[in-house]
LOVOTI-162972 format. One record per residue (C-alpha): x, y, z negated. Coordinates in nm, 4 decimals. Layout:
BEGIN
((X; Y; Z))
...
This chain:
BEGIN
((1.9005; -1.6023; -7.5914))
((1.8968; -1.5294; -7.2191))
((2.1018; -1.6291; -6.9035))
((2.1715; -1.3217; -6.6453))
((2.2793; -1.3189; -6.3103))
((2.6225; -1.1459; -6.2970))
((2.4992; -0.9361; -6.0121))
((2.2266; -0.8068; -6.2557))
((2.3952; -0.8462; -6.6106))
((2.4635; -0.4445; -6.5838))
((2.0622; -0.3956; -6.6024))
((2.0519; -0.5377; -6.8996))
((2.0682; -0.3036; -7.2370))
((2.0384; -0.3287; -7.5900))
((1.6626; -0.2111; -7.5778))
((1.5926; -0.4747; -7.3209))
((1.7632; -0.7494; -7.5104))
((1.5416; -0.6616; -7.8512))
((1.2638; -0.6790; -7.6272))
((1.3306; -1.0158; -7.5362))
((1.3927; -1.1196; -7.8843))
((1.0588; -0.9681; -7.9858))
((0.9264; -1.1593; -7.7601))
((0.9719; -1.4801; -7.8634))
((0.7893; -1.4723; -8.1543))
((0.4728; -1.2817; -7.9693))
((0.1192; -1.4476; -8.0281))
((0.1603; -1.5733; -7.6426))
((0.3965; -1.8082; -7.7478))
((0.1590; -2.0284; -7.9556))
((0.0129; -2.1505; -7.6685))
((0.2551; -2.1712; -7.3555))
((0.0937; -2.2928; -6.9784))
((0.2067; -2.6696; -7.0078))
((0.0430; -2.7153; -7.3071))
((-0.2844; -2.4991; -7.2526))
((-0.2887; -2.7783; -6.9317))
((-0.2234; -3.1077; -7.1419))
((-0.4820; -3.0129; -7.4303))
((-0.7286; -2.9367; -7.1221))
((-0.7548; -3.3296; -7.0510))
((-0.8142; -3.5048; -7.3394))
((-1.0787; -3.2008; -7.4417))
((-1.2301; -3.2205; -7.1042))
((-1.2999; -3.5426; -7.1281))
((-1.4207; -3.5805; -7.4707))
((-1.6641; -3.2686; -7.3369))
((-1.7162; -3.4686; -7.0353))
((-1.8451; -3.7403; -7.2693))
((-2.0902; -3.5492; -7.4677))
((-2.2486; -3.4290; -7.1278))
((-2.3477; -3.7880; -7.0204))
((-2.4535; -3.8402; -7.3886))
((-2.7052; -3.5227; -7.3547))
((-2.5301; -3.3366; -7.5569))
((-2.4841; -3.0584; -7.2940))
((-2.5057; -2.7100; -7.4782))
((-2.2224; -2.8872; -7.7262))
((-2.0091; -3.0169; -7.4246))
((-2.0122; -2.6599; -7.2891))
((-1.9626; -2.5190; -7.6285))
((-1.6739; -2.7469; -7.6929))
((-1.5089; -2.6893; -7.3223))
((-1.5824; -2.3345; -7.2504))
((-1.4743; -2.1784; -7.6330))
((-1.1334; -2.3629; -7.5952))
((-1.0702; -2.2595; -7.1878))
((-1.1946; -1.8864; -7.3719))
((-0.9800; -1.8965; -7.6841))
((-0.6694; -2.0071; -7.4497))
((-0.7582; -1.6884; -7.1459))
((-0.7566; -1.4893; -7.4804))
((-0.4076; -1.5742; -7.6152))
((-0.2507; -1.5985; -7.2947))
((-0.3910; -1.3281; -6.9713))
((-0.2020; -1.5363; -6.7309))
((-0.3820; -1.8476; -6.8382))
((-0.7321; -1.6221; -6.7340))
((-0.6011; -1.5791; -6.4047))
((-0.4856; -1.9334; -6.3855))
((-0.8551; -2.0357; -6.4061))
((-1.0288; -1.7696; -6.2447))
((-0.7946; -1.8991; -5.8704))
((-0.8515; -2.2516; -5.9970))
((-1.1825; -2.1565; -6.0037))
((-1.2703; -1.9701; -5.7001))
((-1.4041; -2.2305; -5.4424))
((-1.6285; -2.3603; -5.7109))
((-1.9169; -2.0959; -5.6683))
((-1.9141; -2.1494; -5.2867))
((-1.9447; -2.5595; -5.2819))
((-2.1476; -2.5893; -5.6500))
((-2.3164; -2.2836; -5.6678))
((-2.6418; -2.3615; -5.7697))
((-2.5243; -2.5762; -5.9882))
((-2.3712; -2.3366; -6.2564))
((-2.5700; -2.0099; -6.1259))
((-2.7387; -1.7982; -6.3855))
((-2.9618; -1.5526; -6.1614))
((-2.6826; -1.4557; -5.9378))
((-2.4469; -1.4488; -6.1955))
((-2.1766; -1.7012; -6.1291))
((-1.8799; -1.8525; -6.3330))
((-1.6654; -1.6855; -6.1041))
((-1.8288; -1.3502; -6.2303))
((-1.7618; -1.4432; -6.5750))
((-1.3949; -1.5232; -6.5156))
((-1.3359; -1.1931; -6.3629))
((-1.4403; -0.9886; -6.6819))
((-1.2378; -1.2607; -6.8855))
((-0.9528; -1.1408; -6.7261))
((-1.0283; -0.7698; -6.7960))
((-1.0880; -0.8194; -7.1256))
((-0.7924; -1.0717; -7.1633))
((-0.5570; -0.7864; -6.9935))
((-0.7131; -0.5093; -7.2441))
((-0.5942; -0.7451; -7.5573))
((-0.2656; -0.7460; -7.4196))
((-0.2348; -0.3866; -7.2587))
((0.0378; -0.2707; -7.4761))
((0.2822; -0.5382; -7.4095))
((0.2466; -0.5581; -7.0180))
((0.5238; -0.3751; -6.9049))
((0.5495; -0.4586; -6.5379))
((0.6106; -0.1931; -6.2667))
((0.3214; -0.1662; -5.9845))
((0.5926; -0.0392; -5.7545))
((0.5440; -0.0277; -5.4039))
((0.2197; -0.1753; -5.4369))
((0.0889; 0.1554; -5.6270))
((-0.0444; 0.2759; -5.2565))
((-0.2660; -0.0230; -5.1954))
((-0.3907; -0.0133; -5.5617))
((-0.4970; 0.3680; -5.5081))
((-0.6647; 0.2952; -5.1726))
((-0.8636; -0.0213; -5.2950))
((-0.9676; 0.1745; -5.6295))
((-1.0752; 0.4956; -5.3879))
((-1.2723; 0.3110; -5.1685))
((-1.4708; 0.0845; -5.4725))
((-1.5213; 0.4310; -5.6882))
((-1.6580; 0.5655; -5.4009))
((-1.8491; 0.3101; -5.2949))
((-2.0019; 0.3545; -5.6651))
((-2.0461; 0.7476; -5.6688))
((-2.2433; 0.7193; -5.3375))
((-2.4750; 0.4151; -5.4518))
((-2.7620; 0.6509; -5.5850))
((-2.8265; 0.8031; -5.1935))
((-2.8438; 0.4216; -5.1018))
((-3.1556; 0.2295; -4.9576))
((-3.1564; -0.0366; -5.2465))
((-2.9579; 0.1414; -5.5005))
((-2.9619; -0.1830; -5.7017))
((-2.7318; -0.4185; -5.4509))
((-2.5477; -0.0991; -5.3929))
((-2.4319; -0.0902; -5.7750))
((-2.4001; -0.4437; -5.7740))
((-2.1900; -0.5127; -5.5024))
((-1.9943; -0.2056; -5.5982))
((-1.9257; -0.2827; -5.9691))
((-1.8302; -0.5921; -5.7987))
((-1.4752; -0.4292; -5.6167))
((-1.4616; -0.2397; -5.9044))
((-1.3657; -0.5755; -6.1112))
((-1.2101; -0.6993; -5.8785))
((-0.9677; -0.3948; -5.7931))
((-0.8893; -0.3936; -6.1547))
((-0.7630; -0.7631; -6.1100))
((-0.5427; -0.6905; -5.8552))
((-0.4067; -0.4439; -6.1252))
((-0.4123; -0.6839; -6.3882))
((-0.2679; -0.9754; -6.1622))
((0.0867; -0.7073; -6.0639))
((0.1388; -0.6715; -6.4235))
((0.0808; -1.0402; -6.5826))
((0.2290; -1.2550; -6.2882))
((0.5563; -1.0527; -6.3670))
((0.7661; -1.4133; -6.2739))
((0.8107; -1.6169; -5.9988))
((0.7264; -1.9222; -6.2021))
((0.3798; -1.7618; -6.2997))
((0.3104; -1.6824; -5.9216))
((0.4075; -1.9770; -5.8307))
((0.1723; -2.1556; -6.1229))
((-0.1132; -1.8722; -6.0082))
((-0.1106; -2.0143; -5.6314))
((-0.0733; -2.3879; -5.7341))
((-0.3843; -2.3661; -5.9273))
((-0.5465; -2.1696; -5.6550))
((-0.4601; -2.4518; -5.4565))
((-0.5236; -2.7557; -5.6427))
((-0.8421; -2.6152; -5.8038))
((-1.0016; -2.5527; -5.4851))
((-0.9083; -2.9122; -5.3088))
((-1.0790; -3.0650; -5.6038))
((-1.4143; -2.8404; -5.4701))
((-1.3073; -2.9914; -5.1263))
((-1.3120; -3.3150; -5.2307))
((-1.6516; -3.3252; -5.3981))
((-1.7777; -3.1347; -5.1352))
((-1.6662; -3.4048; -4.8859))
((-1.7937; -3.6422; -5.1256))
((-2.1305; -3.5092; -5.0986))
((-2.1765; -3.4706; -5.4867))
((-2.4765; -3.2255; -5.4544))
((-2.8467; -3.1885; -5.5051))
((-2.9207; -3.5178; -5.2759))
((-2.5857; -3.7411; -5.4464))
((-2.3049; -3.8761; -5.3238))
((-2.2644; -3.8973; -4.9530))
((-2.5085; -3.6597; -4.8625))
((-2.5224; -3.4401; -4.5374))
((-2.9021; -3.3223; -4.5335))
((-2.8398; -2.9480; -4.5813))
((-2.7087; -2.6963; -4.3275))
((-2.3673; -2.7713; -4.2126))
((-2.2346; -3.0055; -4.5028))
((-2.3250; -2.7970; -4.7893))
((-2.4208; -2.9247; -5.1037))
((-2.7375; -2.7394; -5.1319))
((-3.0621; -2.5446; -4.9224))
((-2.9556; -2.2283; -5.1307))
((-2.5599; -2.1858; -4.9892))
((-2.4028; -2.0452; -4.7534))
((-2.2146; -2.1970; -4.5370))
((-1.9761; -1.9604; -4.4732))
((-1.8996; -1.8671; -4.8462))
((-1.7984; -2.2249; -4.8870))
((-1.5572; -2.1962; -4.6078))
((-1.4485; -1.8302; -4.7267))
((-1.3321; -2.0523; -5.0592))
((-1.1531; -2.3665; -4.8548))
((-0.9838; -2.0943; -4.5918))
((-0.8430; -1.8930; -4.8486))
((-0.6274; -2.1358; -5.0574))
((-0.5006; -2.3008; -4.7014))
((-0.3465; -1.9409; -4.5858))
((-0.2065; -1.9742; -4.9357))
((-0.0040; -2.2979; -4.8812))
((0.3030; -2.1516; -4.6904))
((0.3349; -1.9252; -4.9961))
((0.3368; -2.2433; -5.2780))
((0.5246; -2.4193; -4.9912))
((0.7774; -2.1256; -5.0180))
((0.8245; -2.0946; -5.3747))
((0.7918; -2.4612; -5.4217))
((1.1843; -2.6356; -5.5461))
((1.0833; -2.9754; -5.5673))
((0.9827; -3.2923; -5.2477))
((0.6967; -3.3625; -5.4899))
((0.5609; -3.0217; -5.4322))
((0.5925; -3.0588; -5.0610))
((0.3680; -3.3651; -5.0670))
((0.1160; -3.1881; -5.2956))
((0.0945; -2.8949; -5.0696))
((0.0569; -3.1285; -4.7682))
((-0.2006; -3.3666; -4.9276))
((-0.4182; -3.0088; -5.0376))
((-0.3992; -2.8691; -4.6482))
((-0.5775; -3.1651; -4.5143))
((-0.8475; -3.2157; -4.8007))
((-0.9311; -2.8106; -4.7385))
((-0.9201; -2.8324; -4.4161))
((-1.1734; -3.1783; -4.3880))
((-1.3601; -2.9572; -4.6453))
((-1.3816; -2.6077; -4.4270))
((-1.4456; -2.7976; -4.1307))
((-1.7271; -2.9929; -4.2852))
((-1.9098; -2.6246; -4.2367))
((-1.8606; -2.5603; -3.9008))
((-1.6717; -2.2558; -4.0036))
((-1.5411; -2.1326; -3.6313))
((-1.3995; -1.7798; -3.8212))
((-1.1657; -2.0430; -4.0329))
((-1.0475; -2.2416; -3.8187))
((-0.9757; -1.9234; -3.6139))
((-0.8730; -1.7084; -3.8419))
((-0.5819; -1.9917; -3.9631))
((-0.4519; -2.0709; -3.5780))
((-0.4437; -1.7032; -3.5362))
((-0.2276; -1.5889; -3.8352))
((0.0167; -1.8862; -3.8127))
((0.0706; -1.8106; -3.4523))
((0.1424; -1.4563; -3.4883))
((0.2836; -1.4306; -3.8800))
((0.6304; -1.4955; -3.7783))
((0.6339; -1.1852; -3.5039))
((0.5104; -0.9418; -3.7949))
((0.7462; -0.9558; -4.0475))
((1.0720; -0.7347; -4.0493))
((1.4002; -0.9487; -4.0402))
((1.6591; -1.1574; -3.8686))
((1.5792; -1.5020; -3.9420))
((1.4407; -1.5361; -3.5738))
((1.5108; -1.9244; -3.5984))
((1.3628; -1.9875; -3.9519))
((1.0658; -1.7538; -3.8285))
((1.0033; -1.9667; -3.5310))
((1.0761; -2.2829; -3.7321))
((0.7946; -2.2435; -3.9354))
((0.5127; -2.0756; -3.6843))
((0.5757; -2.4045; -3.4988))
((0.4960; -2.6459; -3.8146))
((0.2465; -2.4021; -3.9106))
((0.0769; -2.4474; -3.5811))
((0.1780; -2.8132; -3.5217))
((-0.0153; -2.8707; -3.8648))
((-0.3255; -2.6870; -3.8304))
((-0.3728; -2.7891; -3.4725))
((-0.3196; -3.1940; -3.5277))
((-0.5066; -3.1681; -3.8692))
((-0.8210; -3.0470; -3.7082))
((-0.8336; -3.2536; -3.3876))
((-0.7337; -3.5472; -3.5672))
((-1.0848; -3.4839; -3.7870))
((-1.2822; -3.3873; -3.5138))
((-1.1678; -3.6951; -3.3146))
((-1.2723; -3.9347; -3.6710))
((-1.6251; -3.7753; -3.5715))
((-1.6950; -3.8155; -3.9696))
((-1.7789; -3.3818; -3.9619))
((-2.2469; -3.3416; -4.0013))
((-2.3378; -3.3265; -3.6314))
((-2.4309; -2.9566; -3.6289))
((-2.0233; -2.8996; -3.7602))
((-1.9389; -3.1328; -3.5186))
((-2.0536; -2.9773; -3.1950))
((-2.0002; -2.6497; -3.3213))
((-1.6034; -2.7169; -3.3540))
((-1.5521; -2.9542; -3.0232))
((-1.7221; -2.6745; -2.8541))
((-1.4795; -2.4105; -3.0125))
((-1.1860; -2.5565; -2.9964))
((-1.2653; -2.6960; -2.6258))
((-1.2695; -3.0743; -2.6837))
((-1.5771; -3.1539; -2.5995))
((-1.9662; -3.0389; -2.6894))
((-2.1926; -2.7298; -2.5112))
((-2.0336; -2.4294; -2.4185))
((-2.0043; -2.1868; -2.6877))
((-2.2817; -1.9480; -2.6469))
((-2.3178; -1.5656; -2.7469))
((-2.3276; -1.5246; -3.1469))
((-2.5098; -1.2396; -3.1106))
((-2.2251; -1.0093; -3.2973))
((-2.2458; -0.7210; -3.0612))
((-2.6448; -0.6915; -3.0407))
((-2.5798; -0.6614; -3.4360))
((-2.3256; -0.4436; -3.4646))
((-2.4741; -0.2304; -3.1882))
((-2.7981; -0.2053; -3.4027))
((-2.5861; -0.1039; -3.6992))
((-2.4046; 0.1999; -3.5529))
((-2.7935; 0.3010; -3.4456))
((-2.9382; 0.2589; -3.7709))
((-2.6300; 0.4052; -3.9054))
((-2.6832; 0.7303; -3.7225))
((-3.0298; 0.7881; -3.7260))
((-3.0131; 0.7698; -4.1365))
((-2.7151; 0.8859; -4.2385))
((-2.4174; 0.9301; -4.0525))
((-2.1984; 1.1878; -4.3475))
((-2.2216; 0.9209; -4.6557))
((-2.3655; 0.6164; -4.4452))
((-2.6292; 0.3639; -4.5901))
((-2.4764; 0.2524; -4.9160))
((-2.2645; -0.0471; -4.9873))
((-2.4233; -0.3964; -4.8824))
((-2.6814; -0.1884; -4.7671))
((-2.6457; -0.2406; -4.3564))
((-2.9645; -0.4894; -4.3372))
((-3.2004; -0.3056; -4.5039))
((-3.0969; 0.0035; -4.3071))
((-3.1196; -0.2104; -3.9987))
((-3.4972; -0.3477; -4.1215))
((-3.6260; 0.0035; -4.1175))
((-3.4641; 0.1099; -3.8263))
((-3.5774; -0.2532; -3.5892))
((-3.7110; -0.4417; -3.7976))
((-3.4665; -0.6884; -3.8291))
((-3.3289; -0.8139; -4.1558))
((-2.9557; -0.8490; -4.0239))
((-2.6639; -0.8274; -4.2287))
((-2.3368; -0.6480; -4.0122))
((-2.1429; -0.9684; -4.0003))
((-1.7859; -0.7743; -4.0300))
((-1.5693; -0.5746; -4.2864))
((-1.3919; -0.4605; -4.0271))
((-1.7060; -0.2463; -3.9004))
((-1.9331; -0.2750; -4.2528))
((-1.7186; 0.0275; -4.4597))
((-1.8430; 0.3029; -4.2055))
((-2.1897; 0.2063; -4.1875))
((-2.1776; 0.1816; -4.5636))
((-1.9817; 0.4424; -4.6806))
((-1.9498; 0.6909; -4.3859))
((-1.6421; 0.8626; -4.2200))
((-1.4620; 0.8972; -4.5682))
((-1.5156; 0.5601; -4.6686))
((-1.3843; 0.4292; -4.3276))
((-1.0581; 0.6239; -4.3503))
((-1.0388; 0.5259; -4.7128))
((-1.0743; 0.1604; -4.6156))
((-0.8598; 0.1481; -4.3199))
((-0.6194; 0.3093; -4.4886))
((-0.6079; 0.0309; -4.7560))
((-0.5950; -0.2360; -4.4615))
((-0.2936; 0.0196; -4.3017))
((-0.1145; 0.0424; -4.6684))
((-0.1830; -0.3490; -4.7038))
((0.0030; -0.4260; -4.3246))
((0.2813; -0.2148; -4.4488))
((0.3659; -0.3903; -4.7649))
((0.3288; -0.7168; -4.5688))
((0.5973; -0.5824; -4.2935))
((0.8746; -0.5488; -4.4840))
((0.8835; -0.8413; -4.6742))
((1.2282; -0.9617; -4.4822))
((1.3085; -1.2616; -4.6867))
((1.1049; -1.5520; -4.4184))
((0.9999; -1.7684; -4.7032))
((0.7930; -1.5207; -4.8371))
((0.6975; -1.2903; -4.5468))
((0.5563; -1.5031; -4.2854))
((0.3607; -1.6682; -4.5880))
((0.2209; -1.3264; -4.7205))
((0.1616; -1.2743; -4.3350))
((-0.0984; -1.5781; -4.2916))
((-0.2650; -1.5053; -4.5564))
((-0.3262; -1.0846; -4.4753))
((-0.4308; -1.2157; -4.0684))
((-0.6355; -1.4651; -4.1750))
((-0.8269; -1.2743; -4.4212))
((-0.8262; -0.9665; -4.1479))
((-0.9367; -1.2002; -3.8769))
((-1.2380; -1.3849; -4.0999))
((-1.3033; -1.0455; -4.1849))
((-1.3645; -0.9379; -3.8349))
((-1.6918; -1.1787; -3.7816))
((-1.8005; -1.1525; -4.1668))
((-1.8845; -0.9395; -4.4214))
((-1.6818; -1.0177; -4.7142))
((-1.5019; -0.7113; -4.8717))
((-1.7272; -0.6961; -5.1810))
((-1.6074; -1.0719; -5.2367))
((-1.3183; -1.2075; -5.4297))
((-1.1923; -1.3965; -5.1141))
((-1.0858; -1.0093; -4.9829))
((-0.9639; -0.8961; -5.3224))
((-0.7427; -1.2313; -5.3951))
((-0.5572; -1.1972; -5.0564))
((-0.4439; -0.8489; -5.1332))
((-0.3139; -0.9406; -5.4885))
((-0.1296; -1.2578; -5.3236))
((0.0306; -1.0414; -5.0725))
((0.1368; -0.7750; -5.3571))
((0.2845; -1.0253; -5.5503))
((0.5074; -1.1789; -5.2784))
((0.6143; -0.8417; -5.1498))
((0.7567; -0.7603; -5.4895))
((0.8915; -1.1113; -5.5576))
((1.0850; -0.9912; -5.2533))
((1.2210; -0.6994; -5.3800))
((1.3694; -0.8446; -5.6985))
((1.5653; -1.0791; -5.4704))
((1.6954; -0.8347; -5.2218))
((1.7378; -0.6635; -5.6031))
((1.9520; -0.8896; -5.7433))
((1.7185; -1.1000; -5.9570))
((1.6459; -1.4442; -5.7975))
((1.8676; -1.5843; -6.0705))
((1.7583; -1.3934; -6.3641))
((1.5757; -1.5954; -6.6108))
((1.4735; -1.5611; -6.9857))
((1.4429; -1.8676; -7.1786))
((1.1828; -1.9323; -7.4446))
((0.9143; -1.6824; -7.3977))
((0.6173; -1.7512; -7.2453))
((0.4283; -1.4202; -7.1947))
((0.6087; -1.1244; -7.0878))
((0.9261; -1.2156; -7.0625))
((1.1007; -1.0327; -6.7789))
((0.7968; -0.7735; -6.8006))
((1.1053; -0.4987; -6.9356))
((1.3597; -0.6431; -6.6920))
((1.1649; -0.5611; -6.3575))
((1.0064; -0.2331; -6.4591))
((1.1059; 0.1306; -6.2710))
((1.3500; 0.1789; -6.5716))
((1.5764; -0.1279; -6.4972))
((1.5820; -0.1303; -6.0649))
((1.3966; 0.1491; -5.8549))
((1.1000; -0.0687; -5.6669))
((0.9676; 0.2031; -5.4119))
């Protein structure tokens, strides 16, 4: 029924081995991750077909009610989709856009309500990982409570319901990707969902066809932003060391490879100077923040990390294939060429903030997302803050700030003392590059914060089952669940 590791066979009890057997004949089972993925082609297609035939509410139908009915019977499968997912709002956004209310929206309360069917049976410890969940709850509650002494009380609620989801995912995320098969499968399809974005994006498959370059920096439309498409290309390519990591076959190598360039032709094609930043940054330094002895592994793999991003991006600049504006805005940030990079204007901003800040509120601050409008009746000037790392005191005040940096502080901790190398330095790019694009945007109210932290989690505790004991444990024919019992506080203490 099962195959133990010896080191771990002790862990293992009668009530543990029922609940394996139990298991195996759960609802879950009827429709196991391989098979939710083969069904998806031949249905996609055959939707796919309908579409060009005008039969679009019926193609939609047909797709969306069996991708639902699958999320439903399996919650990992929901997450699955909502990472595949993520870049798609950011390169096709007015494409699927129902007044402001994206797919990616939808996905998120999928999960939720996927998780809620399957409550009962989701066994898995939060762990260590209970600190970062109580500090990114605390600061989305509160950005909530304090929403009705904002300026526009309605993008206060908005943006605030919108960590509230999202905090909740991170919860449901700890307790569903209880394996290191499903967190491998979750960052995969991160991965390999948002390089198909990347491609069409390169492609130019927007409002002016194939090929086109006519809106601002590459995008596919007058209506996005820029840097939301590069939040959604930046964040699966910090996640590549991690699949890279927990990758145990060449093939997987050459996929992970193959992804890095396409998202990186893709963020690039924006002009994004925060991503290409933010990546060079965290591989550089990843390797000195972990905790361990593997100084030559650690080094090892800063080096390719580097060597990769570095040769990747001068290699496109020098193919001069990026939209002109991209173009110069890259040569003359990465110093091969173009105009001297001139002021961004950040610290006019952010100096306008803090005085706007104080002369409304300085005790509960202007309300969430709220920064511009405080700045339009303080100047004039309808200017966003252009960084998390300065937006939660403005918003929230001096208890929101300590609730936030203590999230980021909690966060850096859990990150630290990851000391297996394969997972550390990986779970390190991807909390510096998220801290660093952070620094020039706004972008805590935005899945492309909230995913990071969940990634991170999961790693960190992948970590401890190994230093545990149970890199070898594995339960055979269960799909949903499985080891759920196995790693929970009752079997191994986890913090």
């Amino acid at each position: 029924m099962y195959e133990a590791n010896p080191l771990t066979a002790s862990y293992l009890d009668d009530s543990a081995q029922s609940y394996v057997a139990e298991e195996q004949d759960s609802m879950a089972n009827l429709l196991p991750g391989f098979i939710f993925w083969a069904l998806l082609i031949p249905v996609g297609l055959f939707a796919g077909f309908m579409y060009l035939g005008d039969s679009k509410i019926l193609a939609v139908a047909i797709l969306g009610g069996y991708i639902l009915c699958s999320m439903l019977v399996s919650p990992q499968i929901a997450i699955y989709i909502f990472f595949a997912w993520q870049a798609w709002d950011g390169v096709f956004l007015k494409k699927f856009e129902l007044r402001g209310f994206t797919v990616g929206k939808a996905l998120a309360f999928v999960v939720l309500f996927s998780y809620v069917l399957h409550m009962a049976r989701a066994k898995m410890s939060l762990g260590r990982a209970k600190g970062l969940v109580f500090f990114s709850v605390a600061f989305a509650l509160l950005g909530l409570l304090t929403s009705p002494f904002a300026i526009n009380i309605f993008v206060a609620v908005k943006h605030c319901l919108q960590m509230v989801v999202l905090a909740f995912i991170v919860v449901v995320g700890m307790k569903v990707l209880d394996t290191p098969e499903r967190i491998y499968s979750a960052l995969f399809w991160l991965v390999v969902g948002s390089t198909v974005a990347a491609v069409g994006m390169l492609a130019g498959m927007g409002a002016g066809g194939i090929g086109t370059t006519k809106y601002l920096r590459g995008t596919l439309s007058q209506d996005i932003n820029p840097i939301t498409t590069a939040l959604g290309m930046t964040l699966p390519i910090s996640a590549i060391p991690a699949l890279w990591g927990l990758a145990k076959r060449r093939i997987n190598y050459l996929i992970c490879i193959i992804c890095g360039i396409f998202l990186l032709a893709g963020m690039m094609k924006t002009g994004s100077r925060a991503g290409v930043g933010s990546l060079g940054i965290a591989c550089a330094v990843a390797g000195f923040m972990v905790k361990g002895r593997e100084w030559g592994k650690k080094i090892l793999v800063t080096v390719l990390a580097v060597a990769f991003i570095g040769v990747t991006v001068l290699f496109i600049l020098n193919m001069n294939i990026l939209p002109e504006q991209s173009q110069e805005r890259l040569e003359a940030f990465v110093g091969v060429g173009g105009e001297e990079s001139k002021a961004t204007g950040r610290m006019y901003i952010w100096k306008s903030a803090f005085a706007a800040y104080i002369d409304r509120n300085a005790i509960i601050g202007v309300g969430v997302a709220n920064t511009e409008f405080a700045q339009q009746e303080y100047s004039g000037e309808f200017k966003p803050v252009h960084s998390s790392l300065i937006a939660p005191i403005l918003e929230l005040g001096i208890l929101g700030a300590m609730t936030f940096y203590g999230m980021l502080w909690v966060w850096f901790r859990n990150v630290r003392q990851i000391k297996i190398t394969r997972l550390g330095v990986p779970a390190a790019i991807i909390f510096i590059t998220t801290l660093v694009f952070s620094a020039a945007h706004t972008m805590h109210y935005t899945k492309y914060f909230w995913i990071p932290i969940l990634l991170c989690l999961l790693l960190a505790r992948q970590a401890q089952m190994i230093e545990a004991g149970y890199d070898q444990l594995s339960i055979t024919g269960t799909d949903y669940d499985s080891t759920s019992e196995l790693y929970s506080e009752d079997y191994v203490t986890v913090g």
